[in-house]
N, C-alpha and C positions, 0 to 999 in steps of 0.2 A: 936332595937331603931329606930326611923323615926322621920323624921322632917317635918314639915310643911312650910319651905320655900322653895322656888327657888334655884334650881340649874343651872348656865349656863354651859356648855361644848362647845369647839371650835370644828364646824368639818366644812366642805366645799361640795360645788355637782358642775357638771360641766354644763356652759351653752356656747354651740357650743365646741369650746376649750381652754376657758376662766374658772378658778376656779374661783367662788364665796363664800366667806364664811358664813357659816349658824349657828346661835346659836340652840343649844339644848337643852331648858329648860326645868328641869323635876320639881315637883309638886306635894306631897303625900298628900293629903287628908281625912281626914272619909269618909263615903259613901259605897258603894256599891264595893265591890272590883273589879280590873279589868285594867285595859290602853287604856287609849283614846292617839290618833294620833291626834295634830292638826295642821293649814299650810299648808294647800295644799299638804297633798301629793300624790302619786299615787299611784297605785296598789303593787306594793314592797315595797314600804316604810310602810303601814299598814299592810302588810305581816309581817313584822317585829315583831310584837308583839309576837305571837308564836314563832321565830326565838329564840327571845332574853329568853324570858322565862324561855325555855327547856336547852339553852345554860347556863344560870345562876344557873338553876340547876342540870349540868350535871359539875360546876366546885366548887359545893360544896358554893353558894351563897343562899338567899334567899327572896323571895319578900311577902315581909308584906300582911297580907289580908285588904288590905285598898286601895282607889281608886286615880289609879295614872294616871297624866295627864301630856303630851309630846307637846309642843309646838316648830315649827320649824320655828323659823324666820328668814328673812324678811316674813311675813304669804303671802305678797300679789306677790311669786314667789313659781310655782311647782317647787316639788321635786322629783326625782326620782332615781331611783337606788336601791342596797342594801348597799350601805356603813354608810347606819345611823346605823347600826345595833352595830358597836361596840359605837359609842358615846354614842348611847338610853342607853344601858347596863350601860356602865361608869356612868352616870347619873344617872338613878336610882339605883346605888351603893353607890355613894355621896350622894344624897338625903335621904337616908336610914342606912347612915350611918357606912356604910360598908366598904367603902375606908373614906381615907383621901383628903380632900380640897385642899392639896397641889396636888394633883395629876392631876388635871386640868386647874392648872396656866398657863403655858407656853405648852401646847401642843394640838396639834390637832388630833383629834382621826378620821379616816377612815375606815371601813373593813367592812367584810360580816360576820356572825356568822353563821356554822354547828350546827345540832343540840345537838352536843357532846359539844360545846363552844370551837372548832377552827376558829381561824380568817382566812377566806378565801381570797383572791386575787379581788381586783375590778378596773373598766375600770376606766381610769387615772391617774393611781400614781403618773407619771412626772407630772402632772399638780397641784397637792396637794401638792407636793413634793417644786414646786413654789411657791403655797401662801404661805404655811411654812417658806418658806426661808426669803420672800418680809414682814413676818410679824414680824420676829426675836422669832416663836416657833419650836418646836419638833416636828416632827411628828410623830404620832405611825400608823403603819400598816401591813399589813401580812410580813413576808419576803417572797419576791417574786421574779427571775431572771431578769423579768422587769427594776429594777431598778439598773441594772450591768452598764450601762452607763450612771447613771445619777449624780448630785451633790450630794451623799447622807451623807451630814454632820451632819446634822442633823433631821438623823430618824430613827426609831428604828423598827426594826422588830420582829415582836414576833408569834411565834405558836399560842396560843390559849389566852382565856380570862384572865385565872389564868397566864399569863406571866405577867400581870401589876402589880403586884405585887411580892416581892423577898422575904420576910418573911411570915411567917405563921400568923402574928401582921396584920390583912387587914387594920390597920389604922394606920399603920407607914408605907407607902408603897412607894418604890423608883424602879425606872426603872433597870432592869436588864441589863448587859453590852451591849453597841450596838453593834448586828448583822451584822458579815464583809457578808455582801450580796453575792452571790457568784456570777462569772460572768459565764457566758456560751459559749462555743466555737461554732461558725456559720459553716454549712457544706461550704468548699473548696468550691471556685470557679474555676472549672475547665475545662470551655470553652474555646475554642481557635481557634482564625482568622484562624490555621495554617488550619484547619476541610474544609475550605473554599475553593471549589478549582477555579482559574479561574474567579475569579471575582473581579482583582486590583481597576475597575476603581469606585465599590462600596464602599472598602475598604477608595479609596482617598476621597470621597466623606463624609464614616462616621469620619475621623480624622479632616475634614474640622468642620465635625459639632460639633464633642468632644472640637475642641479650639474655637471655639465661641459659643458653645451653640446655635444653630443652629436648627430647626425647620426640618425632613429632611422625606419625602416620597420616596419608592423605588416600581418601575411599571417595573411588569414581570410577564410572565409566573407563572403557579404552577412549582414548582419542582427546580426553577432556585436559591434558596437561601435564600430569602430574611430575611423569619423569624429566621433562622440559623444567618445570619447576625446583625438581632437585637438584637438574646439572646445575643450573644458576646460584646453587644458592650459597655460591666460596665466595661468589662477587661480593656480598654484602658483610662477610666476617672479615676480621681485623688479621692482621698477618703473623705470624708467631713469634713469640718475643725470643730472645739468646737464648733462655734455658730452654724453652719449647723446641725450637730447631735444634737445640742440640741434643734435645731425646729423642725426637724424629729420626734424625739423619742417623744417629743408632741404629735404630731398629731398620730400619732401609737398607741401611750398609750389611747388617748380618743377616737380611732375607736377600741380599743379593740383589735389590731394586734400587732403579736407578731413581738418582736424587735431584736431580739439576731441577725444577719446581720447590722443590723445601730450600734449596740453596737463595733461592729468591725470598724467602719467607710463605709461601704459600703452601699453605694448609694441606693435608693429602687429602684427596677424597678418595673411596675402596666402593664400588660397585660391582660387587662379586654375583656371577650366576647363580640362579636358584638351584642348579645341581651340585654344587660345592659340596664337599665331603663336609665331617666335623670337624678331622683337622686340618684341613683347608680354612675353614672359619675360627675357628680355637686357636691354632697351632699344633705341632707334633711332628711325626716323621722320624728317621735316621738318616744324620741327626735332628736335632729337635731344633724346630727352626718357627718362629712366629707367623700365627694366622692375622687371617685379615683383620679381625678386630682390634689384632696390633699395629699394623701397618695402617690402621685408621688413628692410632694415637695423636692426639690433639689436634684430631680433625673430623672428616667424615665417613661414618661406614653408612652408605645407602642399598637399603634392600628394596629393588623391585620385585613385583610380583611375591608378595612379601606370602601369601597362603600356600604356595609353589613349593617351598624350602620344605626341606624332610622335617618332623615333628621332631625329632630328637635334636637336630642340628638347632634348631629356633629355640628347643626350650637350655641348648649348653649358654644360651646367653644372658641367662638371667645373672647369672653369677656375677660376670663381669661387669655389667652395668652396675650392679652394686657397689662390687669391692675397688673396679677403677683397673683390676688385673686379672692378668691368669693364671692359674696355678695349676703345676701337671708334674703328676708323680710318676715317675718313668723309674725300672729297678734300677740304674745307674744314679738316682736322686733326684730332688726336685729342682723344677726348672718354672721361672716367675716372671712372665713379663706384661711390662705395661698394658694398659689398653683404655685410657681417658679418651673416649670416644664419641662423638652426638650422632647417634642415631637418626636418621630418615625410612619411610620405607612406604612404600606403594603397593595398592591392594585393589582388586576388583572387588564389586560391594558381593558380585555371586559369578559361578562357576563362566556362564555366559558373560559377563559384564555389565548387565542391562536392567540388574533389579533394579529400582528406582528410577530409569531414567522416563520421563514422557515422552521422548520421541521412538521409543524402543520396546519391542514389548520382551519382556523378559519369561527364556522358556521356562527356567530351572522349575523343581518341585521344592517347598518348604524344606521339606527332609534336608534334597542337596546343599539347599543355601547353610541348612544350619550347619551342614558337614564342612562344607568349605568355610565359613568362617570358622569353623572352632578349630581348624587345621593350628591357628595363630598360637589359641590356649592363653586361656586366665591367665594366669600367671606373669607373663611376659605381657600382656595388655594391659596391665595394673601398673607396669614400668615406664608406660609411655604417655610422658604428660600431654600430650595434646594431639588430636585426631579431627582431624578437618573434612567435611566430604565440599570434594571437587567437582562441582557441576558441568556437566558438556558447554564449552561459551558460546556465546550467539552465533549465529551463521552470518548475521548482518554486519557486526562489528568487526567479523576477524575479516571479510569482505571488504566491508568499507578502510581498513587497516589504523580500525582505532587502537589506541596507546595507553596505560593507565600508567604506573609506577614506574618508575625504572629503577636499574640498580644503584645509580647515584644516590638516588631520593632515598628509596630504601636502606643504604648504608647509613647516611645520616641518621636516621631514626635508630638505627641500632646503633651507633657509635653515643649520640645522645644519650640512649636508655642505657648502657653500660657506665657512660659517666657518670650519669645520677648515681646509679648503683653506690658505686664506687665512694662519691662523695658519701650519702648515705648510710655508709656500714664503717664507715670512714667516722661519720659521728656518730651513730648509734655504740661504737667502741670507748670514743670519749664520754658519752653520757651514761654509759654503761645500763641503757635502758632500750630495750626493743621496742621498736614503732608498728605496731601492729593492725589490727581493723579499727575503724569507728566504730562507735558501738552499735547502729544501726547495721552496717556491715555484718558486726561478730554475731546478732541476734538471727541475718538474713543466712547468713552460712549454717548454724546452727538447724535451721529449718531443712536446707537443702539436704544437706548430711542425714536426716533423721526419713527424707522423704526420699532420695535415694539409694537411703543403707549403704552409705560410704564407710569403709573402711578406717582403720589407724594408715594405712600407704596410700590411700586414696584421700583420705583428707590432706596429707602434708603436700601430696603432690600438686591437690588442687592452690592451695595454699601457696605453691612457691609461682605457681605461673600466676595468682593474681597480683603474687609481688611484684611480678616483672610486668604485667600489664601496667601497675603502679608507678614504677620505674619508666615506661616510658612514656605515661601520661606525665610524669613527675608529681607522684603523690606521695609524701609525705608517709601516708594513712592509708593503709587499705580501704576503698568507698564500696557501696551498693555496685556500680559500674563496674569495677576493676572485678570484682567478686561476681559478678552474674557471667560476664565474658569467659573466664577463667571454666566457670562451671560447664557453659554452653560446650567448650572444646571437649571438655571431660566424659558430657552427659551422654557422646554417641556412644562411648564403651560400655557404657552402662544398660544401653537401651536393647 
């Protein structure tokens, strides 16, 4: 049986990491037999035609020898992906008579069709999983481990095409029970500060930047630690609360990365090669898909070999650091995503590794050194509240296998210095009075400032880390102490 009206079906595609919804109207006609794609779509999505086809008939469906026509609106927006593949199907089953009209009331279809007619797995589930929600439908989609962290109250996951229906009746057809989605367990985190030998004053340095978030480069030698220090340093941050993970597992979900570590609450960490493109690091592409600075969202983007990266590439990030996003005007419109990021990143002091160190004599020529430092650029040095230089650690102690910190010890300090915070800004709201330096502090900053021609962004920066040195001393008051430390981090960019 086939009908010659319209079928609409709800399905969505993603634009940047925004779901938009897209009708899928199917349309049986006399004619020439066959399926037309129409709406802009791309190369996958007219792919689909075969897809759908061999799927229909590998789950015991049938397509009329009469000429069927697929319209995908809004027509004046591309489309891209495979996940039309299950609505197109649904549609031309409804229009044809094959399912039932109730079956496409309240739900939105997503997925990729095998050519057996299993529903495959496609890039953004969290983000369909939204419209769904923000529209009060169902969603049908693969069951897939993806969505172990996410809201999934209403969406169902099914194997293959022949799941949408529960009887052998294709036109009395009702949703099979929903799929408890399974979660997946993330491999252990099993780094530790303790691995670390000889290097407290790096340590103080990364706890300073865990309770303020903190912007923090470490200048040393090869060999002295540093990258060892970065991997370590999720062990000592707090795990990300409901709305944190659920902007994460966003943007994970529409770059196609896998999430089973954020489903746990654990923070992403991005340690991209210094040969990364810009939009490799920015975002971009066809489609426009989030760079690593997003996929660092409320977590870690760690740059080693941080003088390595292309000049243009390092200086696209000053942006983001400020605004907290990205913004990229592409002629189809603008495309905006997150990127609340904490910064790390690792640097030779010179081309050799070796300036400063005394057990190493360093070749480079002045010129070189200055060239390779300045590869970084003002600008983006100015953004990074704290720079530590990493001294190569004893030969005897890492020998003898002495132990300083470890990452227990180290959490607590940060979990403490964040509660102060907290309490702190907590009262400073109710008294409606900011608790700033002691006066001898405000007098000693005032000096430093004048003798190291700081800035308006290099005062406040210096300023927010000695708040947080403050904070984890628990001081009330900014002191002489909290305020020379703060500076000492400060004072290598300067020098």
């Amino acid at each position: 049986m086939t009908s010659s009206g319209a079928v609409c079906v709800k399905t969505a595609t993603i634009r940047g990491i925004e779901p938009v919804l897209v009708n899928v109207e199917a349309s049986v006609v006399g004619g020439i037999p066959g399926v037309t794609i129409v709406g802009m779509p791309d190369s996958a999505v007219l792919e689909a035609r075969s897809r759908v086809k061999c799927a229909l008939g590998a789950c015991g469906f049938t397509i009329p020898r009469r000429h069927i026509t697929i319209n995908l609106s809004p027509a004046d927006m591309r489309k891209n992906g495979s996940g039309f593949d299950l609505p197109m199907a649904v549609a031309i089953l409804v229009a044809t008579g094959q399912l039932s009209q109730e079956i496409i009331e309240k739900n939105i279809f997503v997925g990729e069709l095998t050519l057996n007619g299993e529903v495959a797995p496609v890039r953004g589930s969290i983000a369909y999983v939204e419209i769904a929600r923000s529209l009060g439908r169902n969603l049908v989609v693969s069951n897939q481990s993806e969505l172990a962290g996410a809201n999934c109250t209403h969406v169902y996951g099914i194997q293959s095409l022949f799941d949408v229906c529960s009887t052998a009746d294709l036109r009395k057809c009702h949703f099979k029970s929903k799929t408890h989605l399974k979660r997946t367990t993330p491999q252990s985190l099993n780094l530790e500060f303790a691995d670390v030998v000889d290097q407290e004053l790096a340590k103080r340095a990364l706890i300073l930047a865990a309770i303020g978030s903190h912007g923090m480069l470490m200048v040393g030698p090869p060999g002295s630690g540093k990258t060892m220090l970065a991997r370590r340093f999720l062990s000592i941050l707090p795990k990300l609360d409901p709305d944190e993970l659920e902007e994460a597992l966003l943007i994970h979900s529409v770059a196609g990365e896998p999430s089973e570590w954020l489903a746990q609450g654990i923070r992403p960490f991005r340690s991209p090669h210094h040969s990364i493109s810009l939009g490799g690091l920015i975002g971009g592409g066809r489609p426009v898909l989030p760079g690593e600075v997003s996929l660092a969202h409320k977590g870690v983007l760690f740059l080693d070999e941080l003088p390595e990266f292309a000049t243009n590439t390092l200086q696209a990030l000053r942006q983001p650091l400020e605004d907290k996003e990205v913004r990229l005007v592409r002629v189809d419109g603008l495309y905006t995503f997150p990127c609340d990021f904490q910064l790390l990143a690792a640097a030779n002091p010179c081309p050799c590794g070796f300036c400063g160190d005394p057990d190493h004599l360093c070749k480079c020529t002045p010129a070189r050194i200055d060239t390779y430092q300045s590869k970084v650029g003002g600008p983006l040095m100015d953004r990074i509240d704290i720079v530590c230089d990493v001294a190569r650690p004893s030969s005897t102690k890492v020998i003898e296998g002495d132990t300083g910190l470890t990452s227990s010890e180290m959490r607590q300090f940060v979990m403490s210095g964040r509660d102060y915070r907290q309490w702190r800004e907590a009262r400073e709201r109710e008294s409606l009075q900011k608790l700033l330096f002691e006066d001898g502090a405000r007098q000693l900053f005032e000096r430093y400032a004048r003798g190291l021609s700081l800035g308006g962004r290099s005062i406040a920066r210096v300023s927010r880390v000695a708040r947080t040195v403050a904070d984890l001393e628990h001081h009330s008051l900014i002191t002489k102490d909290d305020l020379s430390e703060a500076v000492t981090f400060r004072s290598r960019i300067l020098s």
